[in-house]
BAFI-939701 format. One line per 8 residues: number of its first residue (from 1); their letters; for each residue z, x, y of C-alpha. Coordinates in pm, 1 decimal. Last residue first. Example, Ala and Ser with C-alpha at 12.3 -4.5 7.8 and 13.67 -1.06 7.14 Angstrom:
REM residues 2
2> sa> 714.0 1367.0 -106.0 ~ 780.0 1230.0 -450.0 $
***
This chain:
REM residues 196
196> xxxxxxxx> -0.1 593.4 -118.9 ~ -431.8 533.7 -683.5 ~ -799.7 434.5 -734.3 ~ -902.1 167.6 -944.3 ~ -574.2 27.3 -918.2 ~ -364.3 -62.7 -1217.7 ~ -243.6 -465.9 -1219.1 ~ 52.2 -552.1 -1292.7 $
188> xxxxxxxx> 266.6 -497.4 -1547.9 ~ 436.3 -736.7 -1856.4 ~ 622.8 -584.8 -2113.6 ~ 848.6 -825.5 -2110.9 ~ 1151.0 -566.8 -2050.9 ~ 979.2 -427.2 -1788.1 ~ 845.8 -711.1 -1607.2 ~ 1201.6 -834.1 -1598.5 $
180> xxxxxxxx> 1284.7 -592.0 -1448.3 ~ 1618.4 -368.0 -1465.3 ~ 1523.7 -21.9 -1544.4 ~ 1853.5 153.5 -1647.0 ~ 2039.3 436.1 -1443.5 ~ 2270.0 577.6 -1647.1 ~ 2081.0 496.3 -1965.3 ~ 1762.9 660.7 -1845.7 $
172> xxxxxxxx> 1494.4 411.6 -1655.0 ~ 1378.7 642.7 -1360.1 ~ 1576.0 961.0 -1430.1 ~ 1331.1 1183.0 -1526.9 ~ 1116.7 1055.0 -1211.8 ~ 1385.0 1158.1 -963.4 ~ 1605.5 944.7 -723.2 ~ 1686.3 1055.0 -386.5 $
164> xxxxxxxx> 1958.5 867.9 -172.3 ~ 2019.2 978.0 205.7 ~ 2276.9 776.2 386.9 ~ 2243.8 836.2 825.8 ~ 2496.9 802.7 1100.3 ~ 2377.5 638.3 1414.5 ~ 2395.8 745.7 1748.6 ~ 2302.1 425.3 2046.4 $
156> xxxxxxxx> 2094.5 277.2 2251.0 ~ 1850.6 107.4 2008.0 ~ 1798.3 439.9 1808.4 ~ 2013.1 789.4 1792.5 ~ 1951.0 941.6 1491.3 ~ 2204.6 1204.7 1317.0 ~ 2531.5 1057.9 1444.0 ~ 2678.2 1244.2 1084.1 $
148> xxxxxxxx> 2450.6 1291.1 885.8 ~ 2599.5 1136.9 494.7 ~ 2371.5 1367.3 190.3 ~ 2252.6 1248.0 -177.5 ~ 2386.8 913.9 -237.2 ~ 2157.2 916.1 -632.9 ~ 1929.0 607.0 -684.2 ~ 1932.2 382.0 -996.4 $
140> xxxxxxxx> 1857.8 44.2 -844.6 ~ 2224.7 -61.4 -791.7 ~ 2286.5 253.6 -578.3 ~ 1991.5 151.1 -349.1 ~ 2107.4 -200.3 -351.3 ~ 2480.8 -85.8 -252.3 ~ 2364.5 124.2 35.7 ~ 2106.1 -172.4 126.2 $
132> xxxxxxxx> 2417.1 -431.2 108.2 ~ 2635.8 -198.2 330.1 ~ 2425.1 -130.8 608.1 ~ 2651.4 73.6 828.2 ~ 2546.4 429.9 683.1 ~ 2176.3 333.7 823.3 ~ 1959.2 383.8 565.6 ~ 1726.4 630.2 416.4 $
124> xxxxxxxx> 1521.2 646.9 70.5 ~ 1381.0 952.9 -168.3 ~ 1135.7 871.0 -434.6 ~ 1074.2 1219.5 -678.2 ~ 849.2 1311.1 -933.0 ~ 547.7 1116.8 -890.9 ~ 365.6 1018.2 -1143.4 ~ 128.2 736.7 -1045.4 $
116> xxxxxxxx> 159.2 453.1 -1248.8 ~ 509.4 550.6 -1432.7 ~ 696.4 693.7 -1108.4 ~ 537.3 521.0 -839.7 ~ 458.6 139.6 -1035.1 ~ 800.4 183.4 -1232.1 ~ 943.3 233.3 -827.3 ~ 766.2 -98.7 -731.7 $
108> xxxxxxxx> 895.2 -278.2 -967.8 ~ 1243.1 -165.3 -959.3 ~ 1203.7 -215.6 -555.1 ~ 1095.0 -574.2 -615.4 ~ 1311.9 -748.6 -833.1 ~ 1589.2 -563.0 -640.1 ~ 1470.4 -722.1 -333.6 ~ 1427.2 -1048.6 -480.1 $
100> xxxxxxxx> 1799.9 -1107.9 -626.7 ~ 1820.4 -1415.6 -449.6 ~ 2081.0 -1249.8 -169.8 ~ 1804.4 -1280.3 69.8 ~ 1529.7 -1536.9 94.7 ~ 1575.0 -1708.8 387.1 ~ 1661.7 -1445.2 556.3 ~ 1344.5 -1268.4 538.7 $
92> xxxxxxxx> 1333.3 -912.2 280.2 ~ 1256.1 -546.2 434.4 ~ 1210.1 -261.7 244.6 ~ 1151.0 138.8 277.5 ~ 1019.1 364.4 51.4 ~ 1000.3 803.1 53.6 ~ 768.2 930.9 -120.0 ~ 727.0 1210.2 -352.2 $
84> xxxxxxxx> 393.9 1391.0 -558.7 ~ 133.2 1337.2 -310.3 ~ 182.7 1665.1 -203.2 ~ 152.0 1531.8 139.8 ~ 441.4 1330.3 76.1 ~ 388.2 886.6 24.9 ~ 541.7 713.3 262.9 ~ 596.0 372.5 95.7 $
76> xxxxxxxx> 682.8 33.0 277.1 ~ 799.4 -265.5 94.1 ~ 774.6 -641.7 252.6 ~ 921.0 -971.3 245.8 ~ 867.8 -1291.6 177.9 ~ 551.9 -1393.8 201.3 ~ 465.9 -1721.8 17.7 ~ 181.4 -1775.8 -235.0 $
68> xxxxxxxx> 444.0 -1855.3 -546.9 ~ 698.2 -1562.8 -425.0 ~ 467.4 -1277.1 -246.4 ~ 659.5 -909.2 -150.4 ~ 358.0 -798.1 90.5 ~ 297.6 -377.6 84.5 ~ 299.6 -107.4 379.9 ~ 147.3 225.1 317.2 $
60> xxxxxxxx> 312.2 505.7 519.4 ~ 176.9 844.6 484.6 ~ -22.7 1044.4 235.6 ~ -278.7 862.1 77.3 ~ -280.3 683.3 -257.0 ~ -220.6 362.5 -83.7 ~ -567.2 361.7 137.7 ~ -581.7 187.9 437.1 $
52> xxxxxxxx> -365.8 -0.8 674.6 ~ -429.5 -35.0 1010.3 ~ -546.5 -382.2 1036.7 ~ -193.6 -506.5 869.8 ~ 36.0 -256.4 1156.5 ~ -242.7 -439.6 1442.9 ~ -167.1 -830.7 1290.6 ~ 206.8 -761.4 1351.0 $
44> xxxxxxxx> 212.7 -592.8 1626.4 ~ -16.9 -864.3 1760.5 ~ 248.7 -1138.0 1617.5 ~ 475.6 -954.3 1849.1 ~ 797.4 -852.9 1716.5 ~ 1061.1 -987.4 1945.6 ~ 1269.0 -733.1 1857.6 ~ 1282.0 -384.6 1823.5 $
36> xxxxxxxx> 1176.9 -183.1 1527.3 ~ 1307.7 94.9 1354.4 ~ 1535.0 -69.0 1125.2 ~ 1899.4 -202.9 1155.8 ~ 1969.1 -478.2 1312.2 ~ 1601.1 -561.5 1291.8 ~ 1670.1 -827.3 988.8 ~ 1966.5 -953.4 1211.4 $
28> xxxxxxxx> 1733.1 -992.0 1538.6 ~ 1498.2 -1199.5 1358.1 ~ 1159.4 -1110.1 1499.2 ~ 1026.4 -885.2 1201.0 ~ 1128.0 -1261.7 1020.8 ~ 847.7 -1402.2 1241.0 ~ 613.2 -1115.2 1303.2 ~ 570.2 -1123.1 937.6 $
20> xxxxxxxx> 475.8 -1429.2 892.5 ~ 248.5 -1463.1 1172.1 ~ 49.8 -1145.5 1073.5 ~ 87.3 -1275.3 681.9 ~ -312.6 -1439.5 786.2 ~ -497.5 -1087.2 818.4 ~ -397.2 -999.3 463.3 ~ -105.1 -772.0 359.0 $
12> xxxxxxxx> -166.3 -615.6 22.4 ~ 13.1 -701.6 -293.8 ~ 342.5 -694.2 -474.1 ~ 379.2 -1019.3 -625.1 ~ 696.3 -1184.0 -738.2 ~ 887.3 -1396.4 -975.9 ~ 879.6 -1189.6 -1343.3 ~ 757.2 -846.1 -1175.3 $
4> xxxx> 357.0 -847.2 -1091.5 ~ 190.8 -550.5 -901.1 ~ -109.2 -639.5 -748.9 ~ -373.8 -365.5 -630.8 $
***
């Protein structure tokens, strides 16, 4: 499956992003706040790619963000036993942030989960200290649902915790509008022959 927005791809990993992505994984300000320590080991790396299978299954299904051949970030869906909700997660490389790219992507990806494959709800998590992903969730469409309070205590220390939620019926309504260019065009990417 390849999703297509007006600059990017949304594709599988293949064996060769291992390097890439165990180079930005690396960067101690992308892992600031995600689950992962740093260094990220390129074997990490190439073992998370080799483990993926099926995107229509429950559980975490990991997706390359591609500008002209060149990985640049990635999007991570959990998708609920019901298969009807997921959660999504999203990382983007330095070198590439503040280009508009994440939001490019995440608005893709959520038309592909809510018009593609119906589901009825996409929830997301951060940590209450990362500002720009607060402010790109609420830019994308997504409800601030719940604020816990030194709920998760990672990399030595408690945390608090923003909860957003965002519901199929409200994917692309005039409060919360659906911002792709791929949208507007008309262009899509490509549907999979079997629907994570």
């Amino acid at each position: 499956m390849i999703l297509s927005s007006a600059r990017l791809s949304i594709r599988p990993f293949a064996a060769e992003d291992a390097q890439t992505l165990a180079d930005y994984r690396s960067d101690p300000d992308v892992a600031r706040y995600q689950g992962w320590s740093t260094p990220f080991p390129v074997e990490t790396a190439a073992r998370l790619i080799a483990e993926l299978t099926d995107p229509a299954e429950p559980g975490w299904f990991q997706y390359a963000v591609d500008l002209d051949g060149t990985l640049i970030g990635d999007i991570g869906v959990s998708t609920h036993e019901n298969l009807m909700q997921a959660d999504i997660g999203y990382t983007i490389a330095p070198a590439h942030q503040g280009r508009g790219y994440a939001t490019e992507a995440l608005q893709r990806m959520l038309q592909h989960l809510f018009l593609d494959r119906g589901l009825h709800r996409v929830s997301a998590e951060c940590d209450a200290r990362n500002e720009r992903s607060a402010k790109l969730l609420a830019r994308l469409g997504f409800r601030r649902e719940g604020h816990r309070v030194e709920h998760t205590w990672i990399k030595g220390e408690w945390t608090d915790d923003l909860l957003f939620g965002m519901l199929a019926k409200d994917f692309g309504t005039p409060d919360r509008p659906v911002r792709t260019e791929s949208r507007r065009t008309g262009r899509c990417g490509q549907r999979p022959s079997a629907a994570r």
